[in-house]
N, C-alpha and C positions, 0 to 999 in steps of 0.2 A: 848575775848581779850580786850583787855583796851589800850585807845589811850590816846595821854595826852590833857589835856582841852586845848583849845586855850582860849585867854583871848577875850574880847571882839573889841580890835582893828585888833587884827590877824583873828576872824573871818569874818569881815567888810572887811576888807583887799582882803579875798581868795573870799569871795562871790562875787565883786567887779568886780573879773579879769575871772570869768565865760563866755565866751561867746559863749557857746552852750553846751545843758545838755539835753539826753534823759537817757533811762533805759541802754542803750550800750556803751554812750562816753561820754565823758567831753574834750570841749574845753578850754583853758583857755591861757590867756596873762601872760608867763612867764616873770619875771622882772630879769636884771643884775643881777649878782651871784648867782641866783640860781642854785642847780643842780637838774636836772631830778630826776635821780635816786642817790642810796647812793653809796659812793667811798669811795676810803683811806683816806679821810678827815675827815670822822665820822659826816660830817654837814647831819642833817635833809635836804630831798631831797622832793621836789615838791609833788611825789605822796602819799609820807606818809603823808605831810600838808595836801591834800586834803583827806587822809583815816581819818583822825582827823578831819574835818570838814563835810565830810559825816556822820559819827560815832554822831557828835553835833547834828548836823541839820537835820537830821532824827530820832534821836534816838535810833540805829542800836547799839544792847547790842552785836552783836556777829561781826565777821571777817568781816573788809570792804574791797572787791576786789580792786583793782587798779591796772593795767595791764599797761608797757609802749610799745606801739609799735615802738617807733623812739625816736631820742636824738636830744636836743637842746645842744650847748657847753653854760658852765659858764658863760661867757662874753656877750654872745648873748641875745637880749629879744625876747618876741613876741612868736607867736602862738607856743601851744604846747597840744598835742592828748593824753588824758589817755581812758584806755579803761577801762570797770565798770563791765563788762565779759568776760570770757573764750572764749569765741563764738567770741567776738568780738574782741578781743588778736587777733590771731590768724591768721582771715579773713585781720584787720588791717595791721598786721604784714610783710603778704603775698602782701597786695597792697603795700605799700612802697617799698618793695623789686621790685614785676614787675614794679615799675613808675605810679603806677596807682593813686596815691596824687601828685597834682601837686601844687608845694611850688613858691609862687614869694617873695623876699625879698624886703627890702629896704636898702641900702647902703649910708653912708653918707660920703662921699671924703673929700679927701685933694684938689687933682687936679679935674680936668674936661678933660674927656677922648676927645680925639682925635676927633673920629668922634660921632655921635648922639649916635647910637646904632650899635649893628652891634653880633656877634654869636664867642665867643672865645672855641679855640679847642688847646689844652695842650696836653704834657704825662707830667704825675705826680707822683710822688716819694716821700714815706714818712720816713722820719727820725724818730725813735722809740724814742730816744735817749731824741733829741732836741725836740718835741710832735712838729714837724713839716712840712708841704710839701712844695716842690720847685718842678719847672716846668724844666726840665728834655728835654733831647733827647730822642728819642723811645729806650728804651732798656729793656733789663730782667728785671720785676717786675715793670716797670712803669704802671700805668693807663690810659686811656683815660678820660678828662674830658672836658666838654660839659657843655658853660651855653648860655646864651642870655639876652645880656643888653640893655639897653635903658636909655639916659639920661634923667632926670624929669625936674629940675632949681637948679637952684644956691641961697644959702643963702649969707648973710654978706659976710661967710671968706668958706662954704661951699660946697660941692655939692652933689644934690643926684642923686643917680643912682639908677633903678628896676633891676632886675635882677632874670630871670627864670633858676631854676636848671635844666639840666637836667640828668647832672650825679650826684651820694651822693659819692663825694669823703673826704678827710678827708679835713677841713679844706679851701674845697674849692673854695670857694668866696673868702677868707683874698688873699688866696695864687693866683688866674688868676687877682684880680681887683690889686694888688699889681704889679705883672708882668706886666701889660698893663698900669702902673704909676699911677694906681689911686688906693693909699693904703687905709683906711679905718680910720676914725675918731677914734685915742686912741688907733692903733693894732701896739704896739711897737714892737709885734715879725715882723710884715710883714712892717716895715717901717715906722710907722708913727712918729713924731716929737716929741710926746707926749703922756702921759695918757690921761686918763678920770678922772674927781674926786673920782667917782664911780668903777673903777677899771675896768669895763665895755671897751666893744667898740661900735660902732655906726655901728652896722652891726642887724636887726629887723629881722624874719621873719613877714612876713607884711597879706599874702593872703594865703588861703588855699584853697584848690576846690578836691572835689573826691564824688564819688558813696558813699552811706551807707551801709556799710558793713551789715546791719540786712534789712535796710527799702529798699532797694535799692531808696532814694532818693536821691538829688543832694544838697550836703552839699558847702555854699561859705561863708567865715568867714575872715572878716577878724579885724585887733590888731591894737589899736591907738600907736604910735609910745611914746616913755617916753618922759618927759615934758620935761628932758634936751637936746633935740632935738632941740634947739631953731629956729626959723623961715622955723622950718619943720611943716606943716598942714597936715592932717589926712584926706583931700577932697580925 
């Protein structure tokens, strides 16, 4: 199979945002507008950049695996999991699903939440329509969603929040940090005043922690946050 060459700055580029590679997975720091996988848009998605880049950089004449076990949305950067096997699809696949990758983000506000931290619990309901969730009364076909925040500091005009998922609903960090008044840096669908240059919003996943689906060792990674972050540090 024939991949298309990357030129010399896109492969600089992808080697770059590696951060962690054995024979089973590929870590890497996805950047604003990427997407994972391929859509109705037809744009070149994440894991085929890196099946091109394995293909280079190893010199692999035939099929490069690239397996996705979980999605990042368009807008979002920060860590993102390819698998490089079958074996490891699969195993990956399976933990995400039971909760067994546990994800902390980083959140960069409008406001500054109430109290420090504290554990917000929703039912949530998603609009197919509008590609969006609101936080709902308990009813038929709501969800239960579950996270755990804590405030970090304040920039200039900013604020950052962490934020542990602990349920994968759709959209759900834009959708509880907006309900609890603190919408999201550039997330015009959930409130905020403004874009981003970048088309982006200011919502990272930042940490990753889970078991090795092959090695069984303990994987912790974590993604420097983009430069237009400004007077957000990566300590």
């Amino acid at each position: 199979m024939e991949y298309r060459r990357l030129n010399d700055e896109e492969f600089s580029d992808l080697s770059s945002r590696i951060l962690y590679e054995d024979n089973h997975i590929l870590i890497v720091n996805k950047k604003v507008g990427e997407i994972t996988q391929g859509d109705k848009t037809g744009d070149e998605c994440l894991a085929d950049c890196y099946k091109a880049f394995i293909a280079m950089r190893d010199g692999k004449p035939g099929k490069v695996f690239m397996g996705i076990p979980h999605r990042l949305d368009r807008p979002v950067s920060g860590i993102c999991i390819l698998a490089k096997t079958s074996k490891s699809l699969e195993r990956l696949t399976e933990m995400f699903r039971e909760g067994e990758v546990h994800k902390t983000y980083w959140a960069l506000c409008c406001q500054k939440p109430e109290k420090t931290e504290g554990c917000l619990e929703d039912w949530m309901s998603r609009n197919e329509k509008q590609n969006k969730s609101f936080v709902v009364s308990k009813r038929d076909g709501a969800k239960l969603a579950r996270l755990n925040y804590r405030f970090l500091y304040s920039t200039d005009r900013y604020h950052l929040i962490e934020v542990e998922l602990l349920t994968g609903r759709h959209h759900q960090i834009r959708c509880q940090l907006s309900h609890m008044g603190c919408c999201i840096k550039g997330d015009l669908k959930y409130g905020a005043p403004r874009s981003n240059p970048d088309g982006g919003i200011c919502l990272h996943a930042h940490n990753i922690r889970f078991v090795h689906p092959v090695k069984k060792t303990e994987i912790n990674v974590s993604a420097p946050v983009p430069e237009s972050w400004k007077g957000v540090t990566n300590d």
